[in-house]
LORO-886915 format. One line per 3 residues: for each residue z, y, x of N, C-alpha, C, O, CB. Coordinates in steps of 0.1 Angstrom, whole numbers. Glycine has a CB too. Layout:
Z/Y/X/Z/Y/X/Z/Y/X/Z/Y/X/Z/Y/X ~ ...
//
This chain:
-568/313/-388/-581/309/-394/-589/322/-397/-582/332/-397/-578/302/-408 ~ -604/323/-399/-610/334/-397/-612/335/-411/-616/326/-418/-620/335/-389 ~ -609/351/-415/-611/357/-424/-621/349/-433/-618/344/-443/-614/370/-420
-632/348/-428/-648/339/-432/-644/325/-441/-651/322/-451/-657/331/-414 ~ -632/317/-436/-634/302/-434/-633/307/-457/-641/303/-466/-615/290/-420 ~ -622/313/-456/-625/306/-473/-635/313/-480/-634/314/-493/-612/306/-485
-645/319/-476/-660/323/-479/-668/318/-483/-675/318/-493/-667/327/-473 ~ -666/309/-468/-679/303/-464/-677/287/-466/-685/277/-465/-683/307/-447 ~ -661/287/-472/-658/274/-480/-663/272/-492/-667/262/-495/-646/271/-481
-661/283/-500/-662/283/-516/-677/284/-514/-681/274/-521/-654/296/-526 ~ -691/290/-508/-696/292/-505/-708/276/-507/-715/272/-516/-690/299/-496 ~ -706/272/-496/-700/253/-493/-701/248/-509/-710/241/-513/-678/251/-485
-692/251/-516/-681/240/-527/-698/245/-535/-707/236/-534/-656/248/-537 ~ -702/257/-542/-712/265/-545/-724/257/-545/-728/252/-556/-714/276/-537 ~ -730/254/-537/-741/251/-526/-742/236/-530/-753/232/-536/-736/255/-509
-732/226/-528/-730/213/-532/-727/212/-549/-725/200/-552/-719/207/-523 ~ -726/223/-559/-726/216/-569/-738/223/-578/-738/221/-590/-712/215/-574 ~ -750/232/-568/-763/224/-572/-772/216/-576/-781/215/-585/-765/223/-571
-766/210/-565/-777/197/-561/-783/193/-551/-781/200/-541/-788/197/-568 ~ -792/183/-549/-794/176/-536/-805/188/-531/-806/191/-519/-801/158/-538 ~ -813/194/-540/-826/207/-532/-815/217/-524/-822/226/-519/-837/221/-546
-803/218/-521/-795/228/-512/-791/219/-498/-789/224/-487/-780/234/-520 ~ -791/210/-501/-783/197/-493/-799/184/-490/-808/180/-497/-767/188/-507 ~ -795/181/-469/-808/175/-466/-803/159/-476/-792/154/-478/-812/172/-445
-814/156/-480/-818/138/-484/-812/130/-475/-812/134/-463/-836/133/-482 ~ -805/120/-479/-802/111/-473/-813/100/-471/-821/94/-479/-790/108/-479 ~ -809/98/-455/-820/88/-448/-818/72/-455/-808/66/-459/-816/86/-429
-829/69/-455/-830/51/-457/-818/44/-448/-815/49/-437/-847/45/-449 ~ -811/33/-450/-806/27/-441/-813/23/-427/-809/23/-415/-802/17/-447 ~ -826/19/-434/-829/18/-418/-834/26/-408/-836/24/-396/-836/9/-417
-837/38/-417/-837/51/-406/-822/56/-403/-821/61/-392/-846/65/-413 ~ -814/55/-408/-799/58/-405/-796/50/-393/-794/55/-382/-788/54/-417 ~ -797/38/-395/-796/26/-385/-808/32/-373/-801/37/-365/-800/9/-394
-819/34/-370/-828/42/-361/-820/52/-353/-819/53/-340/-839/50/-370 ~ -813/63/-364/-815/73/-354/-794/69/-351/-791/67/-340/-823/93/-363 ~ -789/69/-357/-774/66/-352/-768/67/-342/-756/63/-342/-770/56/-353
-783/60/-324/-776/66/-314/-782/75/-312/-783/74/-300/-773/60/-303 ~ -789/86/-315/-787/94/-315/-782/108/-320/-785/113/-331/-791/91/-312 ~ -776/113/-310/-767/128/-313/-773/136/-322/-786/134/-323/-764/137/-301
-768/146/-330/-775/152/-340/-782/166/-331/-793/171/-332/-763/157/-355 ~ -769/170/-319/-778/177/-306/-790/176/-303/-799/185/-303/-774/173/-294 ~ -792/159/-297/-808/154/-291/-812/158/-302/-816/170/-301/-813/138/-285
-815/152/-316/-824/150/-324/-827/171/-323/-839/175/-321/-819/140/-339 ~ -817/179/-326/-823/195/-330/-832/197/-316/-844/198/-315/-809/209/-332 ~ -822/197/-304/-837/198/-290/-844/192/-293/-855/197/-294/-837/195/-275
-844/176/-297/-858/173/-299/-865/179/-303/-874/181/-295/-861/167/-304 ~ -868/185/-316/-874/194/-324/-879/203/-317/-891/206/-314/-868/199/-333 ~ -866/210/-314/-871/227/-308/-883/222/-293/-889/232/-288/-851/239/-300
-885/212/-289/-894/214/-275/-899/206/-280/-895/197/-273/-892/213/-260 ~ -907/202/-290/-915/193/-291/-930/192/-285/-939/184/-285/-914/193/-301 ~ -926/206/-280/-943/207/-272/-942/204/-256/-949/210/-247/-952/227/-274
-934/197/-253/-930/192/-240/-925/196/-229/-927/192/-218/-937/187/-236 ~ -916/212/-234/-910/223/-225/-901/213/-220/-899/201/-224/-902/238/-233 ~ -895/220/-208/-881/213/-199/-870/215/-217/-871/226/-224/-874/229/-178
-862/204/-221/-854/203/-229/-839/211/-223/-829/204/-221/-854/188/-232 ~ -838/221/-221/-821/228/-216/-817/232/-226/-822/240/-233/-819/242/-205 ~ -803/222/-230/-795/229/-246/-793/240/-247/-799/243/-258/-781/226/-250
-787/252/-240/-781/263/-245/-789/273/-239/-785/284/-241/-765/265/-243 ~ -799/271/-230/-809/283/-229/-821/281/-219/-822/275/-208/-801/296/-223 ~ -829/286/-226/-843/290/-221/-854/299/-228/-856/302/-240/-849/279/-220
-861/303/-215/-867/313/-215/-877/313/-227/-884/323/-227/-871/314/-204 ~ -880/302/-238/-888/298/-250/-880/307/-261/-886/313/-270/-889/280/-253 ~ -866/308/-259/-859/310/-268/-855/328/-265/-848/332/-256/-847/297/-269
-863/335/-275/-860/346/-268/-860/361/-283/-869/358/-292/-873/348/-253 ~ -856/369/-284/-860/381/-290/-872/388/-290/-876/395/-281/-853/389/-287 ~ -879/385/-302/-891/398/-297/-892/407/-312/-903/408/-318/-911/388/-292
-884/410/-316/-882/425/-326/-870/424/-331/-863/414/-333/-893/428/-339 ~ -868/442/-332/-855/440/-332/-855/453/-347/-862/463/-344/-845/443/-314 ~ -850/454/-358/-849/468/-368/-835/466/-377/-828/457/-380/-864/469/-381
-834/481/-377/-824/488/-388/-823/498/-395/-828/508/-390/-816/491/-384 ~ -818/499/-405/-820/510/-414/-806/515/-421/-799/509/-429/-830/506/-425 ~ -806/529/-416/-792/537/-424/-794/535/-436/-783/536/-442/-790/555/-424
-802/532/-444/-800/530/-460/-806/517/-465/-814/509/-462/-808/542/-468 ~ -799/519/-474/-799/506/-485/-818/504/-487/-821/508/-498/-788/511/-506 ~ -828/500/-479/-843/498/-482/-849/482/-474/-845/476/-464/-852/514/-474
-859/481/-484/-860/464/-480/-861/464/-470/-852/459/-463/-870/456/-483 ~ -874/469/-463/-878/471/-451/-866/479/-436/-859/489/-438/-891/479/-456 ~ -868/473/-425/-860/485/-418/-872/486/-406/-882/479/-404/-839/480/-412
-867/498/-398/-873/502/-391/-871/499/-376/-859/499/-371/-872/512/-393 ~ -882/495/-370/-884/488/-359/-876/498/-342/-878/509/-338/-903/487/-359 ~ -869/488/-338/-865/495/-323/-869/486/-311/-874/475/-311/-847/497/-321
-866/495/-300/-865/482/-289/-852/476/-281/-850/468/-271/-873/487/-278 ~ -842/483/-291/-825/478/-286/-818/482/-298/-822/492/-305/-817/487/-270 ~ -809/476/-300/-797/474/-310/-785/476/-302/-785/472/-291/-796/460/-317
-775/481/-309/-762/480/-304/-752/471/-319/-747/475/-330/-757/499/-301 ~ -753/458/-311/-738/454/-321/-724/455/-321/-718/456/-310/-737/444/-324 ~ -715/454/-333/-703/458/-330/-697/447/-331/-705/438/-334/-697/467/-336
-682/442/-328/-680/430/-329/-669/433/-348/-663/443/-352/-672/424/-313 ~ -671/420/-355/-669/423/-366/-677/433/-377/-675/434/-389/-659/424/-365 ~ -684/438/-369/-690/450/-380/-704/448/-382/-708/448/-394/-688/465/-374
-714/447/-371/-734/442/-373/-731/448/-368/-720/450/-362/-748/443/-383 ~ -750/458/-368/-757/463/-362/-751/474/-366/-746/475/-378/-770/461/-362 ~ -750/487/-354/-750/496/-355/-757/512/-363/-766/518/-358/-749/494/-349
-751/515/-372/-761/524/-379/-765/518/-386/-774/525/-391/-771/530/-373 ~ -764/505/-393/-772/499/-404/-767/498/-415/-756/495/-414/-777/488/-403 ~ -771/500/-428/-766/496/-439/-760/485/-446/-758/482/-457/-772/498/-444
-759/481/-434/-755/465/-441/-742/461/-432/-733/453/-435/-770/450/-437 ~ -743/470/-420/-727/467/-408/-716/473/-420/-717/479/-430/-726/481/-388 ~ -705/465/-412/-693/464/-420/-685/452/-422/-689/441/-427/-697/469/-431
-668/455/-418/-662/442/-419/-659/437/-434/-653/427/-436/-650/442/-411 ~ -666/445/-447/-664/437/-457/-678/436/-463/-688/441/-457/-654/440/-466 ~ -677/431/-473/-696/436/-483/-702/444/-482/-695/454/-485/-698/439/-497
-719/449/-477/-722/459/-477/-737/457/-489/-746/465/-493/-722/464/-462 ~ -735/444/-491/-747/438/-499/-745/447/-509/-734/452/-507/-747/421/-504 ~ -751/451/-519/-754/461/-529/-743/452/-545/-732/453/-552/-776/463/-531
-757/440/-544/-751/427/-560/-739/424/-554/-731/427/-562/-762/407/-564 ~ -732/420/-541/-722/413/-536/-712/421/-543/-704/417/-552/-721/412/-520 ~ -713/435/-539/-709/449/-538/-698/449/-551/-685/450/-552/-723/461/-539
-707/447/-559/-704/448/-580/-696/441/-577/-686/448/-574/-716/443/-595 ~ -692/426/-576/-685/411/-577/-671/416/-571/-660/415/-577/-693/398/-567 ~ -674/423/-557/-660/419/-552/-661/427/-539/-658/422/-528/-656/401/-549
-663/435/-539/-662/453/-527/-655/449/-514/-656/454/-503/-650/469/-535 ~ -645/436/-519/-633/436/-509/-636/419/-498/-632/413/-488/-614/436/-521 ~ -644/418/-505/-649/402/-499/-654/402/-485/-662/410/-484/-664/396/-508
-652/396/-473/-653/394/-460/-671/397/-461/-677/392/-470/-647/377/-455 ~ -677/406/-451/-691/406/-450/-696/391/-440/-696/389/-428/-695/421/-444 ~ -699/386/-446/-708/373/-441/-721/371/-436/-726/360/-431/-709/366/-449
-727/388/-437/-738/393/-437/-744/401/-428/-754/406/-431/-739/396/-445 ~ -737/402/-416/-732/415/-407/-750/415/-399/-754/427/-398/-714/411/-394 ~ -755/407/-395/-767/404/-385/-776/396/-391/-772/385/-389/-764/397/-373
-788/395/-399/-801/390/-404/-811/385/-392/-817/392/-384/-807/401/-413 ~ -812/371/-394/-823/373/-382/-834/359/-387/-831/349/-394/-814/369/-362 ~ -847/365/-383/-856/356/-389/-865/351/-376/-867/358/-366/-865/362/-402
-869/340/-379/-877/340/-365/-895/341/-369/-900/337/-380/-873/323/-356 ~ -901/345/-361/-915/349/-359/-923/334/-361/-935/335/-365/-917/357/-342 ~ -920/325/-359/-926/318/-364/-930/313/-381/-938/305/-385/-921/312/-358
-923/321/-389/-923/320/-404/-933/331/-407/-939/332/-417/-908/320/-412 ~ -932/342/-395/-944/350/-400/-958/347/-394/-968/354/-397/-942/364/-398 ~ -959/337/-384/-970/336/-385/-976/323/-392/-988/319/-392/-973/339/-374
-962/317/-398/-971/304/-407/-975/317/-420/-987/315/-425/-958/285/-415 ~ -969/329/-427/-972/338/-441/-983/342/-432/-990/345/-441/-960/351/-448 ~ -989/343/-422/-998/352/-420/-1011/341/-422/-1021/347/-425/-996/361/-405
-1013/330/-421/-1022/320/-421/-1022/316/-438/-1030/312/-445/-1018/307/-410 ~ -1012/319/-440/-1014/319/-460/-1017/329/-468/-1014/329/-480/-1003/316/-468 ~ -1026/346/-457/-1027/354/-461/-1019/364/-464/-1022/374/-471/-1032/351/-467
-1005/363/-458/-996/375/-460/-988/381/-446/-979/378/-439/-985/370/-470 ~ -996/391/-445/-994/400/-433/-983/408/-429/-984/420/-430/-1002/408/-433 ~ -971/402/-425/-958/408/-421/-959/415/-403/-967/414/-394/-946/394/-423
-945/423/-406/-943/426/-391/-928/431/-390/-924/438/-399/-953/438/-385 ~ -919/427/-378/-909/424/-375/-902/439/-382/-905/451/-380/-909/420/-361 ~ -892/435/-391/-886/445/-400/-889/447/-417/-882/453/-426/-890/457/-392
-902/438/-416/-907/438/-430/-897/439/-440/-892/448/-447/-913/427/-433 ~ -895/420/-437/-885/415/-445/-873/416/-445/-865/407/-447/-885/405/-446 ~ -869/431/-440/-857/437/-436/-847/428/-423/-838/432/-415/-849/439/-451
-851/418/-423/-841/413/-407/-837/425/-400/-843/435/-400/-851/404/-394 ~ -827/423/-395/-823/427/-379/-830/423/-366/-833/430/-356/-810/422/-375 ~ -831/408/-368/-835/401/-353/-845/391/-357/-843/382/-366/-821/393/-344
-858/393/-347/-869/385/-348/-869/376/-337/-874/381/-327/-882/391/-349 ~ -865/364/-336/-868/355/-325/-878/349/-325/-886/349/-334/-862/347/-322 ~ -878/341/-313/-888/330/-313/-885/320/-304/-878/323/-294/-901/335/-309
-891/303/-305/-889/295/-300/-876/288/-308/-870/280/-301/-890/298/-287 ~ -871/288/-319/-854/288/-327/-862/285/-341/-872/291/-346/-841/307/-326 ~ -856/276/-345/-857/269/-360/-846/271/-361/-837/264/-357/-862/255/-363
-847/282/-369/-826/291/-375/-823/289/-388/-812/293/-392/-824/311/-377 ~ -832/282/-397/-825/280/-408/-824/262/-407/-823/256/-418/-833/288/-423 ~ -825/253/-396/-821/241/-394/-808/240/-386/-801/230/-386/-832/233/-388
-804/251/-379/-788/251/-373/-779/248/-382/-779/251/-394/-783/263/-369 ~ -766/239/-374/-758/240/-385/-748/251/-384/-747/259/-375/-753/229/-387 ~ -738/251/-399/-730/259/-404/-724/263/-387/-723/254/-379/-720/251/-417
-719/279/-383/-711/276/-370/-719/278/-355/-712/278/-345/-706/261/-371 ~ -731/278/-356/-737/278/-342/-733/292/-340/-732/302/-348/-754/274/-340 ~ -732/290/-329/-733/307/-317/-744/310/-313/-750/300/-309/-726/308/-302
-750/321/-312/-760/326/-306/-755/337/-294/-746/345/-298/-768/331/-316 ~ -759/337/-285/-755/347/-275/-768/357/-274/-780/353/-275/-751/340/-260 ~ -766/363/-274/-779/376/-275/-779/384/-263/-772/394/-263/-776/389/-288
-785/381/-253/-790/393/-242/-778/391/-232/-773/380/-233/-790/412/-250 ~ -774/396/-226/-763/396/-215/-747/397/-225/-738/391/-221/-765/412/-203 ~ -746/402/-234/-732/406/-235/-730/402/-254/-720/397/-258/-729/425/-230
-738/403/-259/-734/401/-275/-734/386/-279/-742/379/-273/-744/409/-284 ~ -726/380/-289/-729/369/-293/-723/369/-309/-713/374/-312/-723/359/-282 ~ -731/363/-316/-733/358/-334/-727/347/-338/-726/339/-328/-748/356/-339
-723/342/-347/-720/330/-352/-726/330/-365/-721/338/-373/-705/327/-353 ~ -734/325/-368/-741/320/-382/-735/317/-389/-727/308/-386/-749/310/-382 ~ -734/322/-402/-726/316/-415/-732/311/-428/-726/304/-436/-719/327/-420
-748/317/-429/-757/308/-439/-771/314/-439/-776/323/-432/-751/306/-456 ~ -776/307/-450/-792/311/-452/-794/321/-463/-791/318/-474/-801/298/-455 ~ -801/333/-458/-806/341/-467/-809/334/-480/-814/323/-480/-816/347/-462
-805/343/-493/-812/337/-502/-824/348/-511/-821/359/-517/-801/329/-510 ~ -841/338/-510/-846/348/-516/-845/357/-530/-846/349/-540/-855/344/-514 ~ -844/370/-533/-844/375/-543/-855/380/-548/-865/378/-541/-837/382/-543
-856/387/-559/-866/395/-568/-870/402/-560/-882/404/-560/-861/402/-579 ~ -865/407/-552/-869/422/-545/-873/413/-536/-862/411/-531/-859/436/-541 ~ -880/406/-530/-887/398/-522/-901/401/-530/-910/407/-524/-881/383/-522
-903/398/-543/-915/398/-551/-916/413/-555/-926/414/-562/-913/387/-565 ~ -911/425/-552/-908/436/-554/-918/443/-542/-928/451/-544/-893/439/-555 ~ -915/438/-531/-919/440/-520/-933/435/-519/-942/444/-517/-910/436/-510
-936/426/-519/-950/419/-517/-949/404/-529/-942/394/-529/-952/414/-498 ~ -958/409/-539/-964/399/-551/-964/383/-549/-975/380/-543/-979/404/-555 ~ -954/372/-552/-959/360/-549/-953/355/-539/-953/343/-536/-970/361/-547
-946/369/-529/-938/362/-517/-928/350/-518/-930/339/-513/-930/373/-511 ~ -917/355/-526/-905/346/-530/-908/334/-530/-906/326/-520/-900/348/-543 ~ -914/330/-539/-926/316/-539/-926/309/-531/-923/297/-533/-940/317/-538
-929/314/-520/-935/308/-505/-922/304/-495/-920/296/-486/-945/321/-495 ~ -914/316/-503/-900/309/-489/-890/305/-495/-879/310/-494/-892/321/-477 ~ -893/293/-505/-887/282/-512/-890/271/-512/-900/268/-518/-886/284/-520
-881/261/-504/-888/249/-497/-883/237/-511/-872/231/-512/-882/246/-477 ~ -894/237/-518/-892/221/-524/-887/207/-518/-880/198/-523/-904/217/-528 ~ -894/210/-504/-889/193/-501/-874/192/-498/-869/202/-494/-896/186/-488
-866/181/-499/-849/181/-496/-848/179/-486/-838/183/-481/-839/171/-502 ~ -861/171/-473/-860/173/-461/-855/185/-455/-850/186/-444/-870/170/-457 ~ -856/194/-463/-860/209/-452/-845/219/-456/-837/212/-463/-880/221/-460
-841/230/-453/-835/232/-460/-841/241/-471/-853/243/-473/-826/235/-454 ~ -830/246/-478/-835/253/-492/-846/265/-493/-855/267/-502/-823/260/-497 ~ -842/271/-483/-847/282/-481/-854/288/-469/-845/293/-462/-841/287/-484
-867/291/-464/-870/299/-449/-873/317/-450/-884/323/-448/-886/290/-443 ~ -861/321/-455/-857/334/-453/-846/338/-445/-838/346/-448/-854/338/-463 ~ -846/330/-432/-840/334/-423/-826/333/-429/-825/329/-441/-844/346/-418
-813/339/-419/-802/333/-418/-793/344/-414/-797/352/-405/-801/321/-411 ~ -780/346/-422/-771/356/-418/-760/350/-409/-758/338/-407/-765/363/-431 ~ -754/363/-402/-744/356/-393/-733/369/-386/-738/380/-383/-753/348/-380
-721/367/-383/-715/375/-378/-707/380/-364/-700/372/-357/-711/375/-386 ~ -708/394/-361/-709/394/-350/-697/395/-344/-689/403/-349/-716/402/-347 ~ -694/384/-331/-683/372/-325/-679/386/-313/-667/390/-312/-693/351/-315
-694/391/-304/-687/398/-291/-696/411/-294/-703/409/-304/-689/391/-274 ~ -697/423/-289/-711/432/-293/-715/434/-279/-714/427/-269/-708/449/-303 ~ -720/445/-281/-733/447/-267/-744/450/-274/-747/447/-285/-739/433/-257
-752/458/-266/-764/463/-265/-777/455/-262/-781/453/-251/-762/470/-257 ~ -784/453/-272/-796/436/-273/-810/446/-272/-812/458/-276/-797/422/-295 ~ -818/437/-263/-835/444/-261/-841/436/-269/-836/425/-272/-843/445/-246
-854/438/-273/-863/431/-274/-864/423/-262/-858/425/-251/-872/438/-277 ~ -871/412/-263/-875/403/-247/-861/397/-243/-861/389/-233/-880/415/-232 ~ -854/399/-247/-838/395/-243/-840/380/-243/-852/377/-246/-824/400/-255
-830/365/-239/-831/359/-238/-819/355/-252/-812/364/-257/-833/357/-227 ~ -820/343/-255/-813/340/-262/-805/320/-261/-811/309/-260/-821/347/-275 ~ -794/323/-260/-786/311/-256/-779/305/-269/-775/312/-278/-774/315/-245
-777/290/-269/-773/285/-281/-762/274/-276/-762/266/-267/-786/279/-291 ~ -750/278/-287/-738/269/-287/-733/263/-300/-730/268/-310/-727/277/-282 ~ -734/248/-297/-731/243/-312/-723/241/-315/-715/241/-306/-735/235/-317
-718/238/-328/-700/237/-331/-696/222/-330/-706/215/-329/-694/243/-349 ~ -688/219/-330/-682/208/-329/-691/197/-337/-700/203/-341/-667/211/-334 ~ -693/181/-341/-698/177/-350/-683/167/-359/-673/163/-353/-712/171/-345
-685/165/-370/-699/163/-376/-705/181/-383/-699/191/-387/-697/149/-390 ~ -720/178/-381/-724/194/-386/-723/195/-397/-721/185/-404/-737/199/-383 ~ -724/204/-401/-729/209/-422/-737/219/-420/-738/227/-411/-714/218/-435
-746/219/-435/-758/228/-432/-753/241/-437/-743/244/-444/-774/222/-439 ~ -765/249/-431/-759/263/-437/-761/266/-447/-771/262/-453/-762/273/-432 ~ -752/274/-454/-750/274/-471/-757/283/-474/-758/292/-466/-736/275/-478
-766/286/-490/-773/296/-494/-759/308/-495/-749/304/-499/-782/291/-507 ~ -761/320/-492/-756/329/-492/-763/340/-503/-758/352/-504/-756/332/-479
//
């Protein structure tokens, strides 16, 4: 069993004894009854091509990297490259946050010795350009991520997807960022915005942490491939 599983269980147990705003709404019967034959698979491609691309599950050229940053020190923001080197079990290379246990700062205080769950941050470019139409002007690394994609709705995956990154690296997702103070530290009012009231959605669109499965060397422009876990799915847990 992986180091992760009782983490990202208790994690899980956490998450569900919130409340229903962490966890999607349950459908009407007769939308249950609607969607039933279909796979929870079709319904996510549905989504993701909804603009009438060729539908291919685990890759296409829509689905791809376009910024990539890291930073030797503990700072919101990290600094922009055009390649990463990840390790396997450890992140990104050179970053303050790689490491096979906690490198989170608050995590840090709690429990020093706790599995890092956190190893690779990745947000996709589409959340910055819905903040940029609500007047808030980001750019890849802002919000401290590692990995800016695009064409990937990453905080609707479930718990467990793989991501393959570029020719040789690949991630497993373990949950959804959760926004902090220092969100509002950084830019006034932000936090706010990437907290989703509705139960449709999930909790949060601050992107999603995940840890690294194979490593390799990732570009910008890279392509990016997706493998889902077994079903039934579970959503990803606030982290």
């Amino acid at each position: 069993m992986s180091r992760l599983a009782p983490f990202i269980q208790f994690r899980l147990e956490a998450v569900e004894a919130l409340g229903p705003a962490f966890l999607p709404r349950r459908k009407s019967s007769a939308r249950r009854r609607t969607s039933r034959n279909r796979r929870p698979m079709d319904r996510l491609i549905e989504h993701m091509y909804s603009d009438g691309s060729d539908p291919e599950p685990t890759a296409s050229s829509a689905l791809r990297i376009v910024g990539l940053a890291s930073d030797d020190k503990h700072r919101f923001s990290k600094s922009r490259h055009e390649s990463l080197v990840l390790l396997k079990g450890i992140g990104v290379e050179g970053d303050a946050h790689a490491g096979p246990v906690v490198r989170h700062r608050y995590l840090m205080r709690h429990d020093p010795t706790m599995p890092n769950a956190r190893q690779v941050h990745l947000i996709n470019s589409e959340l910055l350009e819905t903040l940029r139409a609500e007047g808030c002007i980001l750019g890849p690394g802002d919000l401290g991520e590692n990995v800016l994609t695009a064409g990937l709705d990453l905080e609707s995956l479930p718990l467990g997807t793989i991501l393959k990154l570029g020719a040789e690296a690949a991630i497993e997702l373990t949950g959804l960022r959760t926004p902090s103070v220092l969100i509002d530290r950084f830019r006034t009012g932000l936090k706010h915005k990437l907290i989703m009231p509705d139960a449709d959605r999930p909790a949060f669109r601050c992107g999603v942490m995940s840890v690294v499965l194979s490593g390799g060397r990732i570009f910008v422009g890279d392509r990016i491939e997706i493998r889902f876990p077994p079903e039934p799915w579970r959503p990803l847990p606030a982290l």
